[in-house]
Structures are given as structure tokens and as C-alpha cells.
C-alpha positions in Angstrom: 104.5 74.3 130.3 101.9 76.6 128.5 102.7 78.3 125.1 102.2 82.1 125.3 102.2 84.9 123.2 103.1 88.3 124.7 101.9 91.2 123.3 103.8 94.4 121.9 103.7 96.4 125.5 104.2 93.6 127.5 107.5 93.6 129.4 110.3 91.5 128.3 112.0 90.5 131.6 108.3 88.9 132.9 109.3 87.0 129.8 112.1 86.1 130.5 111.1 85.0 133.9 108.7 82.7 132.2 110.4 81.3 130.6 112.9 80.4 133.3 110.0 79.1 134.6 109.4 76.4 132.0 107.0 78.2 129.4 107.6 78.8 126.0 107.2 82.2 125.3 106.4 84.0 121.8 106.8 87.8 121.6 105.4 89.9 119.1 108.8 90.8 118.2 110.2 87.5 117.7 106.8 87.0 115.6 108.2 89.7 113.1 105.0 91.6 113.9 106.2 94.6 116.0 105.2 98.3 115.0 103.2 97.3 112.5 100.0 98.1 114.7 98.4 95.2 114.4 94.5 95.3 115.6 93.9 93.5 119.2 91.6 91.1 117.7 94.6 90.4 114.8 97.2 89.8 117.7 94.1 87.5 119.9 93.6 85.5 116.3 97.3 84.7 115.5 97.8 83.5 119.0 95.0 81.1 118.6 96.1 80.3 115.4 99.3 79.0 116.9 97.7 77.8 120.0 99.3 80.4 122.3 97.3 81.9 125.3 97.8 86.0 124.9 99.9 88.0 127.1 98.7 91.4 128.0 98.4 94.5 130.2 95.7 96.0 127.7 92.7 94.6 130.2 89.6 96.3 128.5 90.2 95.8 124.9 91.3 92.0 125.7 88.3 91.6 128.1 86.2 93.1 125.4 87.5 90.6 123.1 87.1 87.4 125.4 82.9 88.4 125.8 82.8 88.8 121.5 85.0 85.7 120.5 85.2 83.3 123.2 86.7 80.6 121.1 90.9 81.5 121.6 93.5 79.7 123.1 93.4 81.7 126.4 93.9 85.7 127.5 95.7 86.7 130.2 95.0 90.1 131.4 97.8 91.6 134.2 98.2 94.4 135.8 101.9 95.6 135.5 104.0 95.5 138.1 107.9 96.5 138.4 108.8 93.4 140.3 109.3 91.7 137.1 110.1 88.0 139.3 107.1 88.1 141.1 104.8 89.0 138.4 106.1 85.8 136.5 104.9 84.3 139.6 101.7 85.5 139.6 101.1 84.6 135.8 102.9 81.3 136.7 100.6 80.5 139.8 97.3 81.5 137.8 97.8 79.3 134.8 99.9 76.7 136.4 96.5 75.2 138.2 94.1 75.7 134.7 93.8 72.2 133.1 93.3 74.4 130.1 93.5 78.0 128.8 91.0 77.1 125.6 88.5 79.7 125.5 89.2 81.4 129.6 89.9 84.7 130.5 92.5 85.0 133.2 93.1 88.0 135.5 96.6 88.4 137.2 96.5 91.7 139.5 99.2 93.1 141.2 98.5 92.8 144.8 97.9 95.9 146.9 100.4 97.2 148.9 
């Protein structure tokens, strides 16, 4: 199980599928902290904070992020994908073999068709 924290955009039935798939699963939401537009670097910073690995489709911003403060609790950047069940996978399959998220960047695509 790895604790995650999915950001505002990120869609709610991958989460759901995660967490069928044994991880426990923060939204910004459930945090209380939705359209308040926190700062990227805010949402990276509470999610380290609560050692939580973020959850996002915002790639450059979080990428950006991961080369100025490399000390989080893990980013994973996805590219969206409308089968909701196998992106879980995906984001289950990538992080399922990492020891540790501490501090790595982590790149779920969608595959091309």
C-alpha cells in the first residue's frame, strides 16, 4: 500500500480504483482544500508533509517542481486516460515495484494506441 495524495484535476474513479487496489488515497477535496487555488508547490509541500506521494496530470509544473525541491514524498506524473481501470493499473504497476517514492519522480503514460 502507498499513501497518495491526488490533486484537484485528478480523476476520482482512478481513485477509486486505487484504492480498490489497496492504496490509501487522499484527495484534495477530502483535504478541505479544493477551489481555494492552492500553488503547486503548496499542494507538493502538504503531501510531504503528510507523507503522501502526489497525484497528478499537471506533468510540467510537477516535473518543474521535482528538479527545484527534490526532497518530497514522491510525484507521480500521468497522462490521463478514459479507461479509468487500467490507468489504476498503470499507477499501480509503476509504484507497486519502487521500494520507495521519497524524493522520485514517476511518469505513468498512457500507452499509444
Amino acid at each position: 500500500m502507498v499513501r497518495l495524495y491526488a490533486d484537484e484535476q485528478f480523476p476520482f474513479q482512478v481513485v477509486e480504483c486505487l484504492r480498490e487496489l489497496a492504496h490509501d488515497v487522499l484527495t484534495v477535496q477530502e483535504a478541505g482544500l479544493a477551489n481555494q487555488r492552492i500553488p503547486d508547490d503548496e499542494v507538493l509541500a502538504f503531501a510531504s508533509s503528510n507523507e503522501r506521494a502526489v497525484l497528478t496530470l499537471n506533468r510540467k509544473d510537477f516535473k518543474r517542481l521535482h528538479r527545484l525541491q527534490p526532497e518530497h514524498a514522491g510525484i507521480i506524473v500521468c497522462t490521463d486516460d478514459s479507461d479509468r481501470s487500467q490507468f489504476a493499473e498503470r499507477i499501480h504497476t509503476a509504484i507497486s515495484v519502487q521500494e520507495s517514492l521519497r524524493g522520485k519522480l514517476i511518469r505513468v503514460v498512457r500507452p499509444s494506441k
